[in-house]
Biopython code that builds the backbone (N, CA, C, O; Angstrom):
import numpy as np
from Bio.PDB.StructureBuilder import StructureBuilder

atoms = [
    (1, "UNK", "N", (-4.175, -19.679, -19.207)),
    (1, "UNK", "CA", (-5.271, -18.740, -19.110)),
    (1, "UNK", "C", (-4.766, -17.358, -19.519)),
    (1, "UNK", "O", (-3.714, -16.997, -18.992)),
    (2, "UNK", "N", (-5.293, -16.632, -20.280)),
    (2, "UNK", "CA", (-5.226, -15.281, -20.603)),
    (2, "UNK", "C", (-5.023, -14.035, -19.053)),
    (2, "UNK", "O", (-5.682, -13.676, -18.077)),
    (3, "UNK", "N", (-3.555, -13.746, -19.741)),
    (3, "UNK", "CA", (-3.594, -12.960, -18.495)),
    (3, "UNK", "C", (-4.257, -11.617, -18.019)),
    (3, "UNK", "O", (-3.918, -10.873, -17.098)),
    (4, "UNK", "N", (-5.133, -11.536, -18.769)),
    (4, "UNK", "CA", (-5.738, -9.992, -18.723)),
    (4, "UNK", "C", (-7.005, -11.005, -18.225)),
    (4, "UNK", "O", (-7.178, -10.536, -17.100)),
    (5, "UNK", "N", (-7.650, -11.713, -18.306)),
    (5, "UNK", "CA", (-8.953, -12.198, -17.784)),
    (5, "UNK", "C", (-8.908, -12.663, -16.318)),
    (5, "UNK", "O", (-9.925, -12.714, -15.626)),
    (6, "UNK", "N", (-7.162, -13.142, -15.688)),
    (6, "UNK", "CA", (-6.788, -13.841, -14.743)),
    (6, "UNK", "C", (-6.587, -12.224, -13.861)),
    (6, "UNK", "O", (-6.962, -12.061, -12.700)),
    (7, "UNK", "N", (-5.933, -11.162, -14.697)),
    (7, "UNK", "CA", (-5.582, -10.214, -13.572)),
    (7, "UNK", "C", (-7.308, -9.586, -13.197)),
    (7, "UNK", "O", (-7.715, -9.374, -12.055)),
    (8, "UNK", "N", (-8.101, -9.383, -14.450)),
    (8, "UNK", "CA", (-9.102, -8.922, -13.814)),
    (8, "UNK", "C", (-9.871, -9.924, -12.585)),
    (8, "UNK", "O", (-10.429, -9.433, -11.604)),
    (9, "UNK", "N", (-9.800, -11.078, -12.791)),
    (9, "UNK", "CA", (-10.837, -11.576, -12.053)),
    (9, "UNK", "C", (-9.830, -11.330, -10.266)),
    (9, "UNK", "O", (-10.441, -10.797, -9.340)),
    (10, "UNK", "N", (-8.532, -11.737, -10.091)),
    (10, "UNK", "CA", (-8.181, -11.003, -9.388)),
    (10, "UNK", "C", (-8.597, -9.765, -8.564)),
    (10, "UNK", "O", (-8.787, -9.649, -7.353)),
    (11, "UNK", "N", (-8.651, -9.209, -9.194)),
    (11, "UNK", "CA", (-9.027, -7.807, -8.932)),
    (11, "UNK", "C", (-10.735, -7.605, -8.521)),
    (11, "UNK", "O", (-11.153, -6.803, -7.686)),
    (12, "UNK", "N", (-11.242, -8.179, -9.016)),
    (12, "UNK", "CA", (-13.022, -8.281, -8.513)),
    (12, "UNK", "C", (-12.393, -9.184, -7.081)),
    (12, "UNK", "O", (-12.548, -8.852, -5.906)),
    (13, "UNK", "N", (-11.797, -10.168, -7.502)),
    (13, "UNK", "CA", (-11.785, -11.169, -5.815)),
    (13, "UNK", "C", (-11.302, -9.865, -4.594)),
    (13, "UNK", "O", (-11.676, -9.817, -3.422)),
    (14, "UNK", "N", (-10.792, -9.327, -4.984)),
    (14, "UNK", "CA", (-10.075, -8.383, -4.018)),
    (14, "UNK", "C", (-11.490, -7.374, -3.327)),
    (14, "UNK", "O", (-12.085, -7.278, -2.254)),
    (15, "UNK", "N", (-11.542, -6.722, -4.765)),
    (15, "UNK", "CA", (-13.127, -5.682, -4.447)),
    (15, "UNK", "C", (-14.035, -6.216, -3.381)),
    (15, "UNK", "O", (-14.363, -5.674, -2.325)),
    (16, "UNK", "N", (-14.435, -7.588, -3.946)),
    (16, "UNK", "CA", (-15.557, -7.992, -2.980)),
    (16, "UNK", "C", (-15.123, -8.280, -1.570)),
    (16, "UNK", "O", (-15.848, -7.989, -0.619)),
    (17, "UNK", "N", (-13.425, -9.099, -1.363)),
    (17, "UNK", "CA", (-13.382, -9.109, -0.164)),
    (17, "UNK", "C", (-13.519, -7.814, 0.033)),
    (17, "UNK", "O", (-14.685, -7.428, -0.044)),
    (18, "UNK", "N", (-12.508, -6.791, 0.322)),
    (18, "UNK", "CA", (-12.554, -5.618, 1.002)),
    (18, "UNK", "C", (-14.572, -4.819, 0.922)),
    (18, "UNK", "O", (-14.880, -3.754, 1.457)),
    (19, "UNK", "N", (-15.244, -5.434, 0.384)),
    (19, "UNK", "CA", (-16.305, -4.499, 0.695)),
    (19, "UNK", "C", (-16.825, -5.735, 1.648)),
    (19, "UNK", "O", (-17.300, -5.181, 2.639)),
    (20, "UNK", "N", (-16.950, -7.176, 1.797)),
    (20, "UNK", "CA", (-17.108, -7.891, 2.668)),
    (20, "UNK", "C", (-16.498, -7.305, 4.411)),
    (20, "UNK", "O", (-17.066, -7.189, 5.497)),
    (21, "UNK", "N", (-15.705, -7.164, 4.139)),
    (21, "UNK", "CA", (-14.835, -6.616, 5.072)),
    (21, "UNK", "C", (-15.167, -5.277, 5.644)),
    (21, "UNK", "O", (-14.996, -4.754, 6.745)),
    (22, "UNK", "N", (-15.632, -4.951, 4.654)),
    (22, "UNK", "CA", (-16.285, -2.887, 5.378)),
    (22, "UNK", "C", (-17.664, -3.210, 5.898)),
    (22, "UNK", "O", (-17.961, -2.550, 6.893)),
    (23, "UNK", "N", (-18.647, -4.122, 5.446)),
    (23, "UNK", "CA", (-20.217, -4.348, 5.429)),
    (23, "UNK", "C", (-19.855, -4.925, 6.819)),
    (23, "UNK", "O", (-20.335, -4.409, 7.829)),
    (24, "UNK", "N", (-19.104, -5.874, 6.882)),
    (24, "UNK", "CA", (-19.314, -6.713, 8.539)),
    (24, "UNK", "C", (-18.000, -6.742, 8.888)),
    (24, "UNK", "O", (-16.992, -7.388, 8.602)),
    (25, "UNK", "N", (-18.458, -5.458, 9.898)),
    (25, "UNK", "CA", (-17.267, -5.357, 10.493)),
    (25, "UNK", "C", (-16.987, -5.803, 11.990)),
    (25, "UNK", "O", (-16.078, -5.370, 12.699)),
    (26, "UNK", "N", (-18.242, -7.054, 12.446)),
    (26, "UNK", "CA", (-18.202, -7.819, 12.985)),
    (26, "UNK", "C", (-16.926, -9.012, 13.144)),
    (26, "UNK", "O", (-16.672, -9.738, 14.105)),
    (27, "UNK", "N", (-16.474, -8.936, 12.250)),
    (27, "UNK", "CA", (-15.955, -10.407, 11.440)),
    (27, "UNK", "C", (-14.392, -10.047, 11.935)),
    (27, "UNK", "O", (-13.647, -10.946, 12.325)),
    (28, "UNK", "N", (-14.002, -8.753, 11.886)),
    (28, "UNK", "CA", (-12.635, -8.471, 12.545)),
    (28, "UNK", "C", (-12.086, -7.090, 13.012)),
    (28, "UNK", "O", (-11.003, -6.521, 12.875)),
    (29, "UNK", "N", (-13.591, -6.692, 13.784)),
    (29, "UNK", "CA", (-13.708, -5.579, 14.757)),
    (29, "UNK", "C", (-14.163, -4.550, 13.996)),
    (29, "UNK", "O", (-14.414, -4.889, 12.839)),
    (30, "UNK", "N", (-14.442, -2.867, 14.379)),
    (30, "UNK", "CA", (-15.324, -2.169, 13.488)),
    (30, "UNK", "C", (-14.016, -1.030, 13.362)),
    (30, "UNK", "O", (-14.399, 0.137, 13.287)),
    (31, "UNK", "N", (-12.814, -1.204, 13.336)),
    (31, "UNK", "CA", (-11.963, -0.124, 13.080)),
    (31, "UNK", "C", (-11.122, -0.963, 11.893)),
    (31, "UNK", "O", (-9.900, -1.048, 12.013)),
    (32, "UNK", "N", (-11.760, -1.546, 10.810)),
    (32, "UNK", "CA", (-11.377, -2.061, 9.544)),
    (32, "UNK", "C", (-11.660, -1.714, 8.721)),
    (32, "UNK", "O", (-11.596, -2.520, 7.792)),
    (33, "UNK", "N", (-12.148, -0.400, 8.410)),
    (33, "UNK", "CA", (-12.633, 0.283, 7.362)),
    (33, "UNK", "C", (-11.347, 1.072, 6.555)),
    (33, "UNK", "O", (-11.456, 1.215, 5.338)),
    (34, "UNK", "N", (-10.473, 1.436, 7.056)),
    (34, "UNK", "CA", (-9.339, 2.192, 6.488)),
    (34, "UNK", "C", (-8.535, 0.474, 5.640)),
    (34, "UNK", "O", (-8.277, 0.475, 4.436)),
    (35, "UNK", "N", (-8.356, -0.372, 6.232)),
    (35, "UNK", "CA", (-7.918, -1.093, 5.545)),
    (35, "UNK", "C", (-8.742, -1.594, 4.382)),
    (35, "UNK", "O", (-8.189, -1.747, 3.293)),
    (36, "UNK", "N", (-10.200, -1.894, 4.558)),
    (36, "UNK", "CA", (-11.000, -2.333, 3.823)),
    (36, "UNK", "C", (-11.149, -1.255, 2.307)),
    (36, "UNK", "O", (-11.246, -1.501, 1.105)),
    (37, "UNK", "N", (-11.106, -0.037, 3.104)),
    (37, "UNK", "CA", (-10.876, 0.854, 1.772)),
    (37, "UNK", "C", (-9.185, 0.767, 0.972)),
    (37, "UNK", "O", (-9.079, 0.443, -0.210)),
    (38, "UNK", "N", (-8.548, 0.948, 1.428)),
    (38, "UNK", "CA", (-7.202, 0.318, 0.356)),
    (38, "UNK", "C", (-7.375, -0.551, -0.001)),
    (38, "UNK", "O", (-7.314, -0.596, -1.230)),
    (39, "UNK", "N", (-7.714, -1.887, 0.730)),
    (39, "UNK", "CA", (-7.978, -2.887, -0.553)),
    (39, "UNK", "C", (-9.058, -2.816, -1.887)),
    (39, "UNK", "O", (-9.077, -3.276, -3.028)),
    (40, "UNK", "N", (-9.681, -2.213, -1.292)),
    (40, "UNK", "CA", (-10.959, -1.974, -2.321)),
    (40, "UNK", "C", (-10.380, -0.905, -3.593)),
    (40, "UNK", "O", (-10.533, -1.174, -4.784)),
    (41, "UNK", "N", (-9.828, 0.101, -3.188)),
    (41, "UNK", "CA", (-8.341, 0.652, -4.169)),
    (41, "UNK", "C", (-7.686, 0.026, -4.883)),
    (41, "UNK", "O", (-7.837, 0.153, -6.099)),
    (42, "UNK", "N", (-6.719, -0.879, -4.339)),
    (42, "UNK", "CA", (-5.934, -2.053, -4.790)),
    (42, "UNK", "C", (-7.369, -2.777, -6.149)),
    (42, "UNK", "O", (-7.263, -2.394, -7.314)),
    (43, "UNK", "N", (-7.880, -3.205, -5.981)),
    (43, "UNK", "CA", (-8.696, -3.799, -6.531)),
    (43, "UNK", "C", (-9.531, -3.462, -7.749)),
    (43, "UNK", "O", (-10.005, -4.229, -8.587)),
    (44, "UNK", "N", (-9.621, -1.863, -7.639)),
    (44, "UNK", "CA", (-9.977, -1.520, -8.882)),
    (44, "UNK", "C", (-9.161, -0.771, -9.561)),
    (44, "UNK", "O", (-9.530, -0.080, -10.511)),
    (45, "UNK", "N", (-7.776, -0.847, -9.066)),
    (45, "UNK", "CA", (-7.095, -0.422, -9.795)),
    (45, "UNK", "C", (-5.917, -1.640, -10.449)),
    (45, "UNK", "O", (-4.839, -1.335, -10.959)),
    (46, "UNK", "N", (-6.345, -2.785, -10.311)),
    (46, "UNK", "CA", (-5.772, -3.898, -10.581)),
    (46, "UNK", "C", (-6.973, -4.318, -11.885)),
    (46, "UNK", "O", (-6.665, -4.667, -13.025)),
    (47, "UNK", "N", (-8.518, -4.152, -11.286)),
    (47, "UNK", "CA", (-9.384, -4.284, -12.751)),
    (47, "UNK", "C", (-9.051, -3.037, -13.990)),
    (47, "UNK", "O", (-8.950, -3.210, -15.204)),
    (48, "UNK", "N", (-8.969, -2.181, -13.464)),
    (48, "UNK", "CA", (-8.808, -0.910, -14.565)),
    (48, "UNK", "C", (-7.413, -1.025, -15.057)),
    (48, "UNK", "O", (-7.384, -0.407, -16.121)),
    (49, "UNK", "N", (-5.972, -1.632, -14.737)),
    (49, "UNK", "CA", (-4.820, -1.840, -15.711)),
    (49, "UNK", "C", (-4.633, -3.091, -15.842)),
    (49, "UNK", "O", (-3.485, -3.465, -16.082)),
    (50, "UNK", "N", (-5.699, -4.068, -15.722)),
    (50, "UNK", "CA", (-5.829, -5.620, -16.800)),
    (50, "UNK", "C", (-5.534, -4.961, -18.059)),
    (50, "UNK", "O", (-4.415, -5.264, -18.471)),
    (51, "UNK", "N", (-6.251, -4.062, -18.892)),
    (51, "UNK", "CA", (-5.605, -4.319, -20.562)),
    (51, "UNK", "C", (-4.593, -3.608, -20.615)),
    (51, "UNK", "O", (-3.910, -3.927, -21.588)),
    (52, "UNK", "N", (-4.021, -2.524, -19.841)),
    (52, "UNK", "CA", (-2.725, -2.150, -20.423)),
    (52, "UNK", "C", (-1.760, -3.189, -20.109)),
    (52, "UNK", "O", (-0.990, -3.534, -21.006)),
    (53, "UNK", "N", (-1.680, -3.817, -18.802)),
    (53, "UNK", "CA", (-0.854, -4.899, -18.757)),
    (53, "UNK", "C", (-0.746, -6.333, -19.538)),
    (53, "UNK", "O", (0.243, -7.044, -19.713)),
    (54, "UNK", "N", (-1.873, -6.482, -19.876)),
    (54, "UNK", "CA", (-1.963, -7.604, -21.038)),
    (54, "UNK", "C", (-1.836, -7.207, -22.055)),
    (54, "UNK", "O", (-1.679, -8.055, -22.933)),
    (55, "UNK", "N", (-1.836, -5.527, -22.527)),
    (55, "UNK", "CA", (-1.964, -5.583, -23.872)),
    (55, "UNK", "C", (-0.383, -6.122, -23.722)),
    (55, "UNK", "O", (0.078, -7.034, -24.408)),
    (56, "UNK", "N", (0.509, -5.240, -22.488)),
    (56, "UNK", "CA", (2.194, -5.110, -23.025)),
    (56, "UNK", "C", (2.723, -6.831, -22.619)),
    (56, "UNK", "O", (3.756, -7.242, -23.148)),
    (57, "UNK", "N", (2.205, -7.429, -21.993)),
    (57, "UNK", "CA", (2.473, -9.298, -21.837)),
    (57, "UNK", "C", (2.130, -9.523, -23.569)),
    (57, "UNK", "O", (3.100, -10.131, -24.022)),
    (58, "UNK", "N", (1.474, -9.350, -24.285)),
    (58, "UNK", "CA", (0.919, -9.862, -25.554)),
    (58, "UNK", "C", (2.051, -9.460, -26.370)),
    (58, "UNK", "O", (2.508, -10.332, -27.109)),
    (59, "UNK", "N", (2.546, -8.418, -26.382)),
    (59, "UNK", "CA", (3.335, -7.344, -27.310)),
    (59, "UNK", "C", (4.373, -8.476, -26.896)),
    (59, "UNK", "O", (4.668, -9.316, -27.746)),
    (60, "UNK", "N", (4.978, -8.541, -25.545)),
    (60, "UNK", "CA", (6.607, -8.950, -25.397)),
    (60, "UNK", "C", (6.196, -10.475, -26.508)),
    (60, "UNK", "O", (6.689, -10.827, -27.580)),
    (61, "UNK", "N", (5.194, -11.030, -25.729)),
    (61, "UNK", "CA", (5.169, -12.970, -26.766)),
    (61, "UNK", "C", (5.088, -12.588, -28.247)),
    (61, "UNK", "O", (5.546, -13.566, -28.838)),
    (62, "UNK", "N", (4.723, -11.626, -29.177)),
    (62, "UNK", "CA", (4.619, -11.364, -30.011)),
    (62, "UNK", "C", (5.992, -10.868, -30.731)),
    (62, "UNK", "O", (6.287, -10.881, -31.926)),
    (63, "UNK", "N", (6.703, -10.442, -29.644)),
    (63, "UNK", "CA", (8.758, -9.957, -30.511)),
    (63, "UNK", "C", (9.013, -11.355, -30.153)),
    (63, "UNK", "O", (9.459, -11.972, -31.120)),
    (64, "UNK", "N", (8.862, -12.179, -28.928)),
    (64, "UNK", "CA", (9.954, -13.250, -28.808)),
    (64, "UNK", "C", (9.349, -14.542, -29.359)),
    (64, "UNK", "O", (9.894, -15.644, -29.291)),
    (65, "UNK", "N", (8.338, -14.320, -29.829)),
    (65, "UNK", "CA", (7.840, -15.653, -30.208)),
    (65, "UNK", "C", (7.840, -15.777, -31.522)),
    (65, "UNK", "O", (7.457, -16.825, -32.044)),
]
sb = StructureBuilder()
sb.init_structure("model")
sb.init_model(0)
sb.init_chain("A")
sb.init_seg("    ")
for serial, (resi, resn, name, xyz) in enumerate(atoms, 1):
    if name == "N":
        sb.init_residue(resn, " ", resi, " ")
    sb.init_atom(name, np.array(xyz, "f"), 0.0, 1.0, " ", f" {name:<3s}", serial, name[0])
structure = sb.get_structure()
């Protein structure tokens, strides 16, 4: 699988948990919002450097291959 399609979708899985996680905060008490927001961080900042990191995975298979 293409690793720029694998890191983004990653990165949405992350988003949605952590906003799952802020919306019901039933699910594992209501002082989960500080965590729920770093992950939600983590997450779009894992969608927003999918292409620089795939572009430079593409570049290395492209000298050694």
């Amino acid at each position: 699988m293409n690793r720029r399609i694998l890191l983004k979708l990653v990165g949405v899985q992350v988003s949605i948990t952590s906003a799952y996680i802020m919306f019901d905060g039933a699910l594992f008490g209501e002082n989960t919002s500080g965590y729920a927001t770093v992950l939600g961080i983590i997450g779009i900042g894992l969608i927003a450097s999918s292409n620089n990191v795939g572009s430079v995975f593409e570049k290395n298979d492209r000298m050694t291959g």
